[in-house]
C-alpha positions in Angstrom: 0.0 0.0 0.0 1.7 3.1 -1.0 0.9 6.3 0.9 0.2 8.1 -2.4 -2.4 5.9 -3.4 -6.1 6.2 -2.9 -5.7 2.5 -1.1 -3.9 4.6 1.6 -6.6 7.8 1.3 -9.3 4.9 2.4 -7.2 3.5 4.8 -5.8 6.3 7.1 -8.9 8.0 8.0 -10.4 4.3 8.7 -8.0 3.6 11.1 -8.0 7.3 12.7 -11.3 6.6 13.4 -11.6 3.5 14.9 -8.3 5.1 16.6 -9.9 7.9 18.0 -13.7 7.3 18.5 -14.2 3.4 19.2 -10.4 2.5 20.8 -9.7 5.7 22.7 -10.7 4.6 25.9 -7.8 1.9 26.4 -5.0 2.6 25.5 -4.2 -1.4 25.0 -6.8 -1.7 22.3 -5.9 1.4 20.5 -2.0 -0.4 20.4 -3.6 -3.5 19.5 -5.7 -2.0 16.6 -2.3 0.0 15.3 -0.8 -3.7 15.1 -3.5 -5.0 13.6 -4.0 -1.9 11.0 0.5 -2.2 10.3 0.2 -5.4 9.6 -2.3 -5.1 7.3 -0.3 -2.4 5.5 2.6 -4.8 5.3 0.5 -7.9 3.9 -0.7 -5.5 1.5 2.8 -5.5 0.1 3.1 -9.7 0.0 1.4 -11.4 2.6 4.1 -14.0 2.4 6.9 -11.8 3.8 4.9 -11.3 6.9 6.1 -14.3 8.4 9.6 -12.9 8.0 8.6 -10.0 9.6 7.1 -11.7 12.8 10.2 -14.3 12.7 12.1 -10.9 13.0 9.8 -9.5 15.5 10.0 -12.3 18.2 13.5 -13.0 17.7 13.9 -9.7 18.8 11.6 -9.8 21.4 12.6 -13.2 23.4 16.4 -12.3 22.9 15.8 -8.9 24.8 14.1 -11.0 27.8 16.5 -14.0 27.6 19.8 -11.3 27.9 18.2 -9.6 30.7 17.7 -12.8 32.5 20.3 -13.7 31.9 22.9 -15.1 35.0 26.1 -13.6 33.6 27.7 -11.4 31.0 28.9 -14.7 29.2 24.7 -15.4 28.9 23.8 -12.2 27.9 26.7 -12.1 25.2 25.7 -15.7 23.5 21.9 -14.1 23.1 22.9 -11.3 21.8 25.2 -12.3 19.4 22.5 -15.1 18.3 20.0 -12.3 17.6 22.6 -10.5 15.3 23.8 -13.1 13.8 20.2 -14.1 12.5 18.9 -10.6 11.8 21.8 -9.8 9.8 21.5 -13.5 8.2 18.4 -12.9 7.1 19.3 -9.3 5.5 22.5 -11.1 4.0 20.5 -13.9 2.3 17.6 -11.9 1.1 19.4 -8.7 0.2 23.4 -9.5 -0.3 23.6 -13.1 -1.1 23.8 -12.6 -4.8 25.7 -9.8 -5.0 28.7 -11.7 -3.0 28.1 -15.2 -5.3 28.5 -12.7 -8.4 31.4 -10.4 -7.2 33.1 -14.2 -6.3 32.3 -15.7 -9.5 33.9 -12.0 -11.2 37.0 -12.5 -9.2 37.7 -15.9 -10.0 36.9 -15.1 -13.8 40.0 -12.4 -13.2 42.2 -15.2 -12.5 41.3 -17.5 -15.5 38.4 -19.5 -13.3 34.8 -19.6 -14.5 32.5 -20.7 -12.1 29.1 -20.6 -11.8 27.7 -20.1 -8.3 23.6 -20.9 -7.7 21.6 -17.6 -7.1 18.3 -17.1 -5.0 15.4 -15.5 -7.7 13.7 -14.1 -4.6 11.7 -10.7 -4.1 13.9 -8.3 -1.6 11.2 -7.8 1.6 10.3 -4.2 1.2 11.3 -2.8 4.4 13.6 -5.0 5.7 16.4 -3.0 6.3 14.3 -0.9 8.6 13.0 -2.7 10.5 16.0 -5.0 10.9 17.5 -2.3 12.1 14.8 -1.4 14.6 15.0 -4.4 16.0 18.9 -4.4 16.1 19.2 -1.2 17.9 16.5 -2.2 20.6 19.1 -5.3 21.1 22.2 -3.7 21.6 20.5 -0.8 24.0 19.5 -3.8 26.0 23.1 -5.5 25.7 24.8 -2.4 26.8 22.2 -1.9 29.7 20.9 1.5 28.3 17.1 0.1 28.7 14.9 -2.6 30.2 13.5 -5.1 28.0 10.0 -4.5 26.9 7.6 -7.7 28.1 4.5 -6.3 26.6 4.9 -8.3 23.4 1.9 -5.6 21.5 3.7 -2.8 22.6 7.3 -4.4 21.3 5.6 -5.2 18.0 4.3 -1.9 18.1 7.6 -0.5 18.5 9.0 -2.3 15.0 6.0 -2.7 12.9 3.9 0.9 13.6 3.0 1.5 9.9 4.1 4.6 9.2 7.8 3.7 9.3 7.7 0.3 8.6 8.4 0.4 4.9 11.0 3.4 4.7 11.6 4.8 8.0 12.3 6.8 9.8 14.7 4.2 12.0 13.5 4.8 15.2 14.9 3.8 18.8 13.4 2.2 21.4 14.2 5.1 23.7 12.0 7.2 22.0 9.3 5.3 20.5 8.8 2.9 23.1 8.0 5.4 25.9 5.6 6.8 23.7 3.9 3.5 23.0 3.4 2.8 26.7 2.0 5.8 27.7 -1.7 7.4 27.0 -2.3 9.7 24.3 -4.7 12.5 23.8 -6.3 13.6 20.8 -4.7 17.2 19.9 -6.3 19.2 17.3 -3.4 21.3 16.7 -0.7 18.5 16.3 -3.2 16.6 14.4 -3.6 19.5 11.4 0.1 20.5 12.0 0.3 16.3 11.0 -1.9 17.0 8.1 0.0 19.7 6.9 3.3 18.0 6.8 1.4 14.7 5.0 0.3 17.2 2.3 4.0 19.0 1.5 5.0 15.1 1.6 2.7 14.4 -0.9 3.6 17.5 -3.0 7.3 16.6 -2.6 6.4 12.8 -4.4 3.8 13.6 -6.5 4.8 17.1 -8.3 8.4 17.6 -7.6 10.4 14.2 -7.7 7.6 12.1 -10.2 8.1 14.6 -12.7 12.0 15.0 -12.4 12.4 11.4 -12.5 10.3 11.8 -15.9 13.7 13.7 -17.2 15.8 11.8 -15.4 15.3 8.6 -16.7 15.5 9.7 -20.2 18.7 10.8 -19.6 20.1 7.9 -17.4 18.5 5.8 -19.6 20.7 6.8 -22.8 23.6 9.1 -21.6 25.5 8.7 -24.8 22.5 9.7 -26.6 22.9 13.4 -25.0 25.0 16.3 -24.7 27.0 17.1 -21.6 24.8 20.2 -20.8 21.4 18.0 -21.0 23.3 15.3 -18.7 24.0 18.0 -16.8 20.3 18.6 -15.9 20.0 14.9 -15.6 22.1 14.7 -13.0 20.0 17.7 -11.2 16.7 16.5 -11.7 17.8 12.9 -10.2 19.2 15.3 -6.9 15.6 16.2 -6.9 14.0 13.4 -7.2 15.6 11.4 -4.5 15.1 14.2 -2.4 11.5 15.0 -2.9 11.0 11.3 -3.4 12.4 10.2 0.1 11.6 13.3 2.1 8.3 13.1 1.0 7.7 9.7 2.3 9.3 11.2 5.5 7.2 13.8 6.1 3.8 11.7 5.3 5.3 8.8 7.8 5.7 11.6 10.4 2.5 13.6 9.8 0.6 10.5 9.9 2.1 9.6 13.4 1.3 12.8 14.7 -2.3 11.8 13.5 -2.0 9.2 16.5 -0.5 11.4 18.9 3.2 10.2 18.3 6.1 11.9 17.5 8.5 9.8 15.2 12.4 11.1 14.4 13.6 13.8 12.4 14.9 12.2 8.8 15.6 15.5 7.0 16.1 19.2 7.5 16.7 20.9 4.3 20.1 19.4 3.3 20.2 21.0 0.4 20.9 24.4 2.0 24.3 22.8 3.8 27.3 24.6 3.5 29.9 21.8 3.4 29.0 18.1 3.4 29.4 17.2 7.1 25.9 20.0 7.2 24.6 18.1 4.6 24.8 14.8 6.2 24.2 15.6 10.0 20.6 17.1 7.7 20.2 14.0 5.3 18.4 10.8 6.5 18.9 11.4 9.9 17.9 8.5 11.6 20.3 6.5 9.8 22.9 9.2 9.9 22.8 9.0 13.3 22.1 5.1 13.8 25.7 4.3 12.1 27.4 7.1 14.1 26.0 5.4 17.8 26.3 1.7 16.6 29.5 1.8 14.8 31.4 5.4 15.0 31.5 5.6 18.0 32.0 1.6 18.9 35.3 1.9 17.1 36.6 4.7 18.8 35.2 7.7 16.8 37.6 10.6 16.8 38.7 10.2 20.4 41.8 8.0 18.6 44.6 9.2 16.1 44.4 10.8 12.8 44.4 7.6 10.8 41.8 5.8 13.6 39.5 9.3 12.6 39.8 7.9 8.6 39.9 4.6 9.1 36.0 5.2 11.0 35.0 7.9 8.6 35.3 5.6 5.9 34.1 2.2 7.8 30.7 4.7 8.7 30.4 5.9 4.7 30.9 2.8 2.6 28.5 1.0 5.5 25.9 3.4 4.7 26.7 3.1 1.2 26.1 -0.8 0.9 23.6 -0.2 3.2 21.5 1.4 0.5 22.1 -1.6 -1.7 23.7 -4.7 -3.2 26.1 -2.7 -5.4 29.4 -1.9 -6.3 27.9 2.0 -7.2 26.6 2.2 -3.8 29.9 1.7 -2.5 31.5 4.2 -4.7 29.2 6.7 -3.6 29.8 6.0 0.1 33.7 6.5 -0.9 33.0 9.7 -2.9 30.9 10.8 -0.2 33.5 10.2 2.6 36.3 11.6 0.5 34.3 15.1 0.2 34.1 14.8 4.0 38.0 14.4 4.5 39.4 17.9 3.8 36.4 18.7 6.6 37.6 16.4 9.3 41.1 17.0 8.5 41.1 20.6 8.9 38.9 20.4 12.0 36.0 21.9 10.5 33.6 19.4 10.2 31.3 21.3 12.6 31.7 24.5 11.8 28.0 25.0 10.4 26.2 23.4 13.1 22.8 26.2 13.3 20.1 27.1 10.5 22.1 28.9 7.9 21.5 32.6 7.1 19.5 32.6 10.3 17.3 35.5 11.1 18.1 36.8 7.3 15.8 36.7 4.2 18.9 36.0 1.8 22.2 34.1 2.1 25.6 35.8 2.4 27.4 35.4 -1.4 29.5 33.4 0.7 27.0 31.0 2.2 25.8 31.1 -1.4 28.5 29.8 -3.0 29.1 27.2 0.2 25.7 26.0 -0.3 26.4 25.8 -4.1 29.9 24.0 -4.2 28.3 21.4 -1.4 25.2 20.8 -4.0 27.1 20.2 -6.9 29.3 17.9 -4.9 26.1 15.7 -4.1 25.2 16.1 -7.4 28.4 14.0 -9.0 28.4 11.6 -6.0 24.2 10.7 -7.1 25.4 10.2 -10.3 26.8 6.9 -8.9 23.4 6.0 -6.5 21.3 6.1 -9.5 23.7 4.5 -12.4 22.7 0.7 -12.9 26.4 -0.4 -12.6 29.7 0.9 -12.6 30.5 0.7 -16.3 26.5 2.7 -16.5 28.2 5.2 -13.9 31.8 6.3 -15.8 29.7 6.4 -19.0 27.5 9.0 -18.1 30.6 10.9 -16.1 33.0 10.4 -19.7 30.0 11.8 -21.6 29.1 14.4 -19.1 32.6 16.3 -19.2 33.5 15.4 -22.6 30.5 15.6 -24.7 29.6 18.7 -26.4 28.4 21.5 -24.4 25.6 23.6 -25.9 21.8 24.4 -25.7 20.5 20.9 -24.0 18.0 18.9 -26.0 16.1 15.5 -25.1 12.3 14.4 -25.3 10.0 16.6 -23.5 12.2 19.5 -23.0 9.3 21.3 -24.2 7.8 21.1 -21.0 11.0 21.8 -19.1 9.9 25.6 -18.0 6.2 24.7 -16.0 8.7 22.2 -13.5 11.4 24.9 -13.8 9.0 27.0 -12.9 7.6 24.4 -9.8 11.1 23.7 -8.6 11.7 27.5 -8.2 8.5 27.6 -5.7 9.3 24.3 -3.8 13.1 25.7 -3.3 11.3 29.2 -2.2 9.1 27.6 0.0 11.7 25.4 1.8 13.9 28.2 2.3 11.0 29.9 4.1 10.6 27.5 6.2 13.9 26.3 6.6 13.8 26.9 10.3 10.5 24.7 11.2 10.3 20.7 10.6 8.6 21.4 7.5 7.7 24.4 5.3 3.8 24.4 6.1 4.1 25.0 9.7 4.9 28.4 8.8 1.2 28.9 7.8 0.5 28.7 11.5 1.5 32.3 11.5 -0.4 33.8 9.0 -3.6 35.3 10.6 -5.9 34.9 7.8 -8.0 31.5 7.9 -8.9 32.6 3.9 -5.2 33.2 3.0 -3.7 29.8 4.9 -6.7 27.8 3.2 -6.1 29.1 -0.3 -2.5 28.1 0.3 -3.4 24.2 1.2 -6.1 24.6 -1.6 -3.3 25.4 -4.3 -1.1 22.6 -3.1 -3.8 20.3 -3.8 -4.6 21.5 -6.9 -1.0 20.9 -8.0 -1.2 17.7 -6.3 -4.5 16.9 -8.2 -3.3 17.9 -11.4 0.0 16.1 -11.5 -1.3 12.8 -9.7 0.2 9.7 -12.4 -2.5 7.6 -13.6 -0.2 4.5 -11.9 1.0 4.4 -8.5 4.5 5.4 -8.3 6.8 3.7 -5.6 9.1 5.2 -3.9 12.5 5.0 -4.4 13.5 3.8 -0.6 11.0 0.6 -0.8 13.8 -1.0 -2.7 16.5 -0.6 -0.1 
């Protein structure tokens, strides 16, 4: 069920409902109909992977008991260990198994050796790295005796499955989603329109912005040798744009929709795009992960307590993570390389948090310096997406050769007829989220406009936009395949 689908327009204000007028009095049975109401929303998807998903789930769950029962630290270690060795068994077999038998089969082919390793022809379990990592984290704040295991098995299911995040995230903690599970909620008008405000930016971020970029951008991924350098150029732009509006669109719906049921779910994104170097950019871009490589693995392996080279050697281990993260690929890995190299001069110079607060706060314009900052730090994204979308390597240095060496003039490519109505969108959406670039999201500056008629005619053009550029198909979004 996607959440820009009219599958999901039935379903939300069904649950919200039941939710909020039949359930409200226990809290219990309004956690039990959430887990009844994710689940649905993942069998939606392929009922068949929801037995994975439960497999996951009370792993999870009886290893978090077992190690805090546990008579000794030698216990506790052998449970834990089993619970990540399974979890990340599972996410090996369905996700990396034939990427390793085929990177084996091309190194032995290097040395004269042709072999022919058996592949899996299985779906990837949408989700799966989520919620893999949900249950991950919750094990190793248990291990290292940060919380209490949960013994309310609802609320623990609760805790990985809750439906807006399950498919695409945010990754949340037990420490902060838990808590909020356990405890009652009350209805809040306010938060609930401030919820329904973010769920409709979210839905113009998909719907108008990144489906329509991705229209360009796959013509020009599609053929790069087919184009000029200039047209590649844009190509390379309109994929930034995509992925952005594409993911932090499904952000902001997964977190407006919580707030529907009176819970706050983690930041993912704050207008990276206005960074001024790339450690901005990435404390701003998919947060949750961000910040779930930097507690479960920076910082395990010393972070930058230790000596220059320990300071690379984790900068690099937390980037090409993130990168295969993403996908069974040697381009992801590139991209987690590029993106760690662009980081280096950064953490080398000791300036990797030197633009920590909003930029050009309290001013309606950037400085031409922070201009320029902000600029440098885009294109730099730019070149490093070129690798996250290419099919393959050899797809990747194709469109790079052709990009700097093919001819540089007026672009030209199939529909650049149309190019100035979405150059003309993507000016308002950047305008917008540079407004707002000091809220969570760009509507809940709206709040301070006094006029009810003005603040509705705003939400009424959104919609319209929405309305007018909603695709005849469902589109996915990107992160489901990750």
């Amino acid at each position: 069920m996607l959440f820009n689908s009219l599958d999901f327009a039935l379903f939300l204000p069904l649950v919200f409902v039941l939710y909020w007028f039949v359930t409200n009095r226990s809290l219990r049975l309004q956690n039990v109909l959430l887990l009844v109401a994710s689940y649905f929303f993942y069998a939606c998807w392929d009922w068949r992977f929801m037995f994975l998903l439960l497999f996951s789930t009370a792993l999870d769950y009886y290893t978090g008991l077992r190690m805090e029962e546990a008579s000794g630290p030698r216990a506790r270690k052998v449970w834990f260990w089993l619970s990540v060795g399974i979890n990340l068994g599972f996410l090996g077999v369905f996700k990396y198994y034939n990427f390793f038998a085929d990177s084996f089969a091309s190194g032995l082919a290097l040395l004269g050796v042709q072999a022919h390793p058996a592949t899996l022809q299985v779906i990837l379990p949408v989700g799966i790295s989520f919620y893999t990592f949900h249950g991950l984290s919750y094990v190793i704040d248990i291990y290292q005796q940060r919380i209490k295991a949960e013994r309310n098995a609802v609320d623990y299911a609760l805790f990985v499955s809750f439906f807006p995040l399950l498919v695409a995230g945010p990754i949340e903690r037990a420490t902060h989603l838990l808590p909020q599970i356990r405890r009652s909620r009350i209805f809040s008008y306010d938060r609930a329109a401030d919820g329904m405000r973010q769920i409709l930016w979210g839905l113009f971020k998909k719907i108008v912005i990144a489906d329509n970029c991705a229209v360009y951008a796959n013509v020009l991924f599609d053929d790069p040798m087919a184009h000029s350098g200039s047209a590649l150029f844009l190509g390379a732009i309109f994929f930034a744009f995509q992925i952005y509006g594409d993911f932090s669109g499904y952000s902001d719906i997964a977190l407006g929709t919580a707030r529907l049921f009176g819970i706050e779910l983690l930041r993912n994104f704050s207008y990276p795009y206005f960074s001024r170097d790339m450690a901005e950019f990435w404390r701003r871009w998919h947060i949750s992960l961000s910040s779930w490589f930097r507690d479960y693995l920076y910082i395990p392996l010393g972070g930058s307590k230790g000596g220059f080279w320990m300071k690379v050697r984790n900068t690099f281990a937390i980037f090409l993570v993130s990168g295969f993260w993403h996908g069974a690929n040697w381009t992801f890995l590139v991209w987690g390389a590029l993106n760690a190299l662009f980081y280096m001069p950064l953490l080398i110079s000791g300036k990797n948090r030197d633009h920590v607060e909003v930029v050009a706060a309290g001013r309606i314009l950037p400085t031409p310096r922070e201009f320029m900052q902000m600029s440098a730090t885009f294109l730099l994204t730019v070149l490093a997406w070129i690798f996250f979308r290419a099919e393959n390597l050899p797809h990747a240095i194709q469109y790079l050769t052709q990009l700097f060496s093919g001819p540089w003039g007026v672009p030209r490519f199939d529909g650049i007829q149309r190019l100035p109505v979405l150059a003309l969108l993507m000016v308002l959406f950047i305008a917008v989220e540079w407004t707002g670039r000091t809220r969570e999201h760009p509507l809940a500056t709206c709040t301070a406009i006094r006029s009810r008629a003005v603040r509705w005619s705003i939400y009424a053009f959104i919609i319209f936009l929405i309305g007018m550029y909603m695709p005849a198909e469902e589109s996915p979004f990107i992160y489901f395949q990750f």
